[in-house]
N, C-alpha and C positions, 0 to 999 in steps of 0.2 A: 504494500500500500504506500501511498505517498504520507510525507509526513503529514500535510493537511489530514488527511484521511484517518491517520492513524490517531494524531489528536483529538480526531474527535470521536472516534469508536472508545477511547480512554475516557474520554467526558461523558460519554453512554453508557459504558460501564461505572462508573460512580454512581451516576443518576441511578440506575438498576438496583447497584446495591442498596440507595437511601429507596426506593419503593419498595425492595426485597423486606428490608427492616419494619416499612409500616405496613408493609402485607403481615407481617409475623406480630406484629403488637396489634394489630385490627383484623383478624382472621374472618372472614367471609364475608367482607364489606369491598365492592370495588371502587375504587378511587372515586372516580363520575357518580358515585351513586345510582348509576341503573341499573336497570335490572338485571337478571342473569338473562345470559343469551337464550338458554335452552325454555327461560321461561316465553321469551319473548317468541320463540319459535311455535309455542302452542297460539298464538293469540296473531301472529300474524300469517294476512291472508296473499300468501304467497301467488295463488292461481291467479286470483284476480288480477293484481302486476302483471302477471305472465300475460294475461291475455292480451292485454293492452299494448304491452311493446312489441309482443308478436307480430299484432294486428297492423300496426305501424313499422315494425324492422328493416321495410324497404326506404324507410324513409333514410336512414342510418349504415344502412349497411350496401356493399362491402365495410368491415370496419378498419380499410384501409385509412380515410380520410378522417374518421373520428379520431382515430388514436394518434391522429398528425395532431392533430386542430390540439387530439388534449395535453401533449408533451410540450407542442406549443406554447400553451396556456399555462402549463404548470409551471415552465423553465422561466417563463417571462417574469411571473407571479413570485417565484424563490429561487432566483438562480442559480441558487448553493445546491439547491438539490440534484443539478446535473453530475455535480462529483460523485453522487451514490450510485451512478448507472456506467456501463460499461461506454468505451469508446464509440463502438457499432453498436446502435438500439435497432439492427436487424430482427434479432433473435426475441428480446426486450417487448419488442412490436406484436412478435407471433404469440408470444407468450399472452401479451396480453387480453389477444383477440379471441385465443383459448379459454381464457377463464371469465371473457363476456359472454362468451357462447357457452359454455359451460353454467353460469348462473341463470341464466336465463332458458336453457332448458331443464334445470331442474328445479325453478323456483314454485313448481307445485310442491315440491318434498324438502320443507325446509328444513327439517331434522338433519337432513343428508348434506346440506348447505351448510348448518353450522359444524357439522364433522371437518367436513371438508375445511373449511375455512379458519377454525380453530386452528390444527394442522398449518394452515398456511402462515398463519400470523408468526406461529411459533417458529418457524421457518425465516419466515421474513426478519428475524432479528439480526441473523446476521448482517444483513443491508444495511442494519443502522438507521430503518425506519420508526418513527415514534408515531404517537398517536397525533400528534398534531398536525403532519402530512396528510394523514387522511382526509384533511378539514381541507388544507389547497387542494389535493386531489378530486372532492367533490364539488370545488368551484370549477376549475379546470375542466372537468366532465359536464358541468353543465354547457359552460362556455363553448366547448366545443357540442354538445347534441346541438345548441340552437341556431350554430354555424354550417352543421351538415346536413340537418333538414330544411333549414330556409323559414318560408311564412308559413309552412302547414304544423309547424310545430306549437305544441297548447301545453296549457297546465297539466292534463291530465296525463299526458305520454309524461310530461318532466316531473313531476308528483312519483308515477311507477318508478321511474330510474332509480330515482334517489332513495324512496323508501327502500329498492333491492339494494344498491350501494351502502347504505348504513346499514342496514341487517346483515350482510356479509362484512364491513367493515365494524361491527361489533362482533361479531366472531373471531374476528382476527384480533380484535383487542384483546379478548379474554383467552384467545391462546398464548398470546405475548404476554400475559402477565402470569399464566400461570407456570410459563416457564423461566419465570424471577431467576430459579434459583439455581440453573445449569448457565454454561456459558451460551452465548450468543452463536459463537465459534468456535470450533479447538483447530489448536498450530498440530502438525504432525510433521515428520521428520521421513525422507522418504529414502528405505533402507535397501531397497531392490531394484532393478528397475530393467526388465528385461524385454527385448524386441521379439517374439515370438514367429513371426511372420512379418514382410512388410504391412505398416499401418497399422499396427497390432501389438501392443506393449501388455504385460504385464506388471503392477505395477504393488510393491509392499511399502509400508510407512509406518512408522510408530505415533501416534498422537502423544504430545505431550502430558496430558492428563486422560484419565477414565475415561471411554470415550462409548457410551451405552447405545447398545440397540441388538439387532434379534437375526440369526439367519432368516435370510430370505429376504431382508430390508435394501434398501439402496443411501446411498446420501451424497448432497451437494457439495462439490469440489471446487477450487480456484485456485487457481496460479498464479504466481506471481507476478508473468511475465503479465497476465490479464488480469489483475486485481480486482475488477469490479464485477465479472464475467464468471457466472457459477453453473455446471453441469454437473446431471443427476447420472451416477453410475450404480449398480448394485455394488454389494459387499460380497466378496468371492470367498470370505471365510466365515468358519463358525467363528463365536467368541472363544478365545483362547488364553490361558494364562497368561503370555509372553505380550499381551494387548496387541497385537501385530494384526494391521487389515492387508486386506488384496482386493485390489481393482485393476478389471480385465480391460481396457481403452481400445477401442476400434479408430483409428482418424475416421473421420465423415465429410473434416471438408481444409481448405486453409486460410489459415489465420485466426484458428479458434481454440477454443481450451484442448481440444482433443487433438491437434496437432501439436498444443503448447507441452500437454500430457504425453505424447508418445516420441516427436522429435527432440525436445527442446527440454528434456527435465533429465536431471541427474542423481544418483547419490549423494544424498546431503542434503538438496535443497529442500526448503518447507514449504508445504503445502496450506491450505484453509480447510476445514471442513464442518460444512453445517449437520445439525443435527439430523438422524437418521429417520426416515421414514419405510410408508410402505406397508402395508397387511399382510403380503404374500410370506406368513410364517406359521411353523405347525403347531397343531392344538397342543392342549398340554391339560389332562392325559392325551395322549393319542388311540383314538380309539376305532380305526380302518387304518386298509393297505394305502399306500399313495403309489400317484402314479406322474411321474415328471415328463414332460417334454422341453425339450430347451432346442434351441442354434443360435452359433454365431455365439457373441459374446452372450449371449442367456444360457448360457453354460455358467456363467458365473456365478448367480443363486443358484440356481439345481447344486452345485458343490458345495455352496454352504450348507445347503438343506440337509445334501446327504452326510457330512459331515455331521451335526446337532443328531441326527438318525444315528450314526455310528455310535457317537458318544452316551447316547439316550441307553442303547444297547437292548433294544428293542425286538429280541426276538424271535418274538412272535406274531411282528407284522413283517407283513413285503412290501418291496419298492420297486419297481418297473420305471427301469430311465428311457425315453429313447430320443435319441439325437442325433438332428439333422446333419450328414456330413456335408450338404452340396457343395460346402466351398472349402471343405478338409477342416477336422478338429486343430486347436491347432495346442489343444491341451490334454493328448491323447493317453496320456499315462494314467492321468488322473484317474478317470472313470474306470480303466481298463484293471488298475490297481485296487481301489475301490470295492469293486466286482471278486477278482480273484480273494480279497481278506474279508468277504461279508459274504455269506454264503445267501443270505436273504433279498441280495441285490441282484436285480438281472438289467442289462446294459442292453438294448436295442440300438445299433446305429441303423439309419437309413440312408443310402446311398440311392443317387439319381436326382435329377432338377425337373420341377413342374414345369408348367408353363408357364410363357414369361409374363401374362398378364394372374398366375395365381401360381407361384415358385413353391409354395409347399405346400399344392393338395396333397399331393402323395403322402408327405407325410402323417398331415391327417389322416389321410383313407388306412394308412399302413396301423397307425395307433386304433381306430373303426377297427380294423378288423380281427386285431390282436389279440382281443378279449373282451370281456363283460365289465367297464370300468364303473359300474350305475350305483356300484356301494366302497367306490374308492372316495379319497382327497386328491383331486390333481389340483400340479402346480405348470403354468406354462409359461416359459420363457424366451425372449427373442425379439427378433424383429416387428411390427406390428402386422405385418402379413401373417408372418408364421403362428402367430397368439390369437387374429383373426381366426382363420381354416381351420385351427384345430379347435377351440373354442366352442365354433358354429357344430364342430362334427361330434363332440363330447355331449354337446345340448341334444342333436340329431339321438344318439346312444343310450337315453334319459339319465346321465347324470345333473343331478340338481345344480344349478348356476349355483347356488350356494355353498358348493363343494368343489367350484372351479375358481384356484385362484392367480391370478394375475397383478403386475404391476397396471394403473389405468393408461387404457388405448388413447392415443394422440383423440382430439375432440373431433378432428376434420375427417376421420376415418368413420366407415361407419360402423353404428354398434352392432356387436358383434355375440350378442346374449350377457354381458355383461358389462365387468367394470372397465402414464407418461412415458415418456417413454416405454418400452414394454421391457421386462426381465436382461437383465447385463445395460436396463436402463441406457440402451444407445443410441438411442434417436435424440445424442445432443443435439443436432445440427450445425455442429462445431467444435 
């Protein structure tokens, strides 16, 4: 970070501790005095908004030009805050055109909104965002809806916006405060750092402090050489004594964190990492077989999974992995190992390429036909193609979507029976 930057995530950090303190002398009181989110989520009428901005969405969208109009508005409004964004607001852009579409088609089911969005708040710490941005942010959004629809725009379209804006931006408040008491970030030290294939690094780091979360999770990484530029990878190990993580990096494109990750980083250097996310992790007890599918870097959970599995020493359930070789493992011992020391693990690779407009039917069809998976836990990782096709085919097989789980499909894609990038978290875009 630059020193500007760095001074002021140290002045963020103070402030945290002194709220940390009056969270702990005033225990179930939030600062603002409102109310809890989840209360607010019974009483607010979510559908209603929905219909309204639907109704109107062309007015707005593409939300190419809104989300000019609102960076626009916001940068003019506090210009300090362009420090907190990366160089290129390419990605910044996509992003956020995700999590419009994203609220707005699930603003009938607000419970799932403030999951979601707690989550994200708690996330957002490390950015160094306070609650008080939120407050430009919702000027800024207006400023810009009344710039992108012109004269057809009325109260009541700008009334829905905002009412979904503060209910998800109360969500995020109360997940930033209740993560008072963990760091914002942790520094980690990166011990390994190996080229597997071109494009394709494996990468180990130590975090300087306890660094909590669960196989089968992912978390948000930054480099140095892009400070303000954060990509979601999985965690390619279980937790282990030695605190030691593994993240598998695919490059995707250049000039971005996953070149800066796989070309440009060394032993020694420190890394950033936000707090771990993500569901795709086993029950506890465990009580069915599971059944994995991974390619590509979505190999990276599946090893952690199977790893916490080994550890658990589980056995008396089974695990059926199978995974996509089209473009060659390129961590072939792992599984291959795995398999030979677990007598309860059976390794499926699938060899062959679909078609190019649907690259792993096969594999799907090949998982269809393999077995009866209708009273399994599957976990699916990969590509979003690949978490698509097989997904759709597992729903086809009547496994409950409840039992299919997954990192969540890009918004733009379509859904698919259920729930970012997908498993090895690789659809940085950079």
């Amino acid at each position: 970070m630059t020193t500007v930057n760095a001074d002021y995530h140290a002045l963020l950090a103070r402030h945290d501790a002194m709220r940390l303190r009056r969270q702990l002398l005033t225990p179930g009181q939030r600062p603002d005095g409102a109310p809890a989110v989840h209360e607010a989520a019974r009483t607010y009428d979510g559908a209603a908004d929905q219909r309204v901005i639907t109704h109107h969405l062309d007015l707005v969208t593409p939300f190419d030009g809104l989300i000019s109009h609102l960076y626009d508005a916001m940068f003019a409004q506090r210009p300090f805050l362009r420090s907190l964004f990366p160089a290129s607001m390419e990605f910044q852009r996509k992003h956020l055109a995700d999590i419009l579409r994203y609220l707005i088609d699930h603003l009938h089911r607000p419970e799932e909104i403030v999951a979601v969005f707690t989550r994200l708040g708690r996330d957002h710490r490390k950015l160094g965002v306070r609650p008080a941005h939120f407050a430009t942010f919702e000027t800024a959004l207006r400023e810009a809806l009344h710039r992108s629809a012109g004269p057809r725009w009325n109260e009541a379209m700008e009334g829905a916006w905002l009412r979904m804006l503060r209910f998800a931006v109360a969500a995020m408040v109360e997940g930033a405060e209740a993560a008072l008491a963990e760091p914002p970030a942790w520094q980690a030290t990166v011990t390994a750092h190996q080229v597997r294939r071109p494009g394709l690094a494996v990468l180990r780091v130590r975090p300087h402090e306890p660094y909590p979360y669960r196989a089968g999770q992912y978390a948000s990484v930054a480099s140095p050489l892009l400070p303000q530029a954060w990509r979601q990878y999985s965690l390619a190990r279980a937790p282990w004594p030695d605190g030691e993580l593994e993240f598998h990096v695919r490059r995707t494109g250049t000039g971005g964190v996953s070149e800066a990750l796989v070309a440009h980083t060394r032993v020694g250097d420190t890394l950033r990492l936000g707090p771990a996310g993500g569901t795709m992790t086993l029950d506890d007890p465990l009580t069915r077989d599971v059944l994995l599918v991974a390619g590509d870097t979505g190999w990276a959970p599946a090893k952690a999974l199977l790893e916490e599995l080994a550890a658990r020493r589980t056995a008396h359930r089974t695990a059926h992995l199978f995974l996509d070789a089209r473009s060659g493992l390129y961590d072939i011992e792992s599984p291959t190992d795995l398999e030979r020391r677990h007598p309860w693990l059976r390794v499926v690779p699938v060899l062959g390429e679909g078609p190019a407009t649907d690259p792993y039917r096969r594999l799907a069809e090949v998982v269809g036909r393999h077995g009866d998976w209708s009273e399994h836990v599957a976990f699916v990782s990969g590509p979003p193609a690949l978490v698509g096709a097989t997904v759709d085919r597992l729903a086809a097989a009547r496994l409950p979507a409840a039992r299919v789980r997954h990192d969540p499909l890009p918004v733009t894609a379509p859904p698919a029976g259920a729930r970012r990038a997908v498993g090895g978290a690789a659809a940085d875009g950079g």
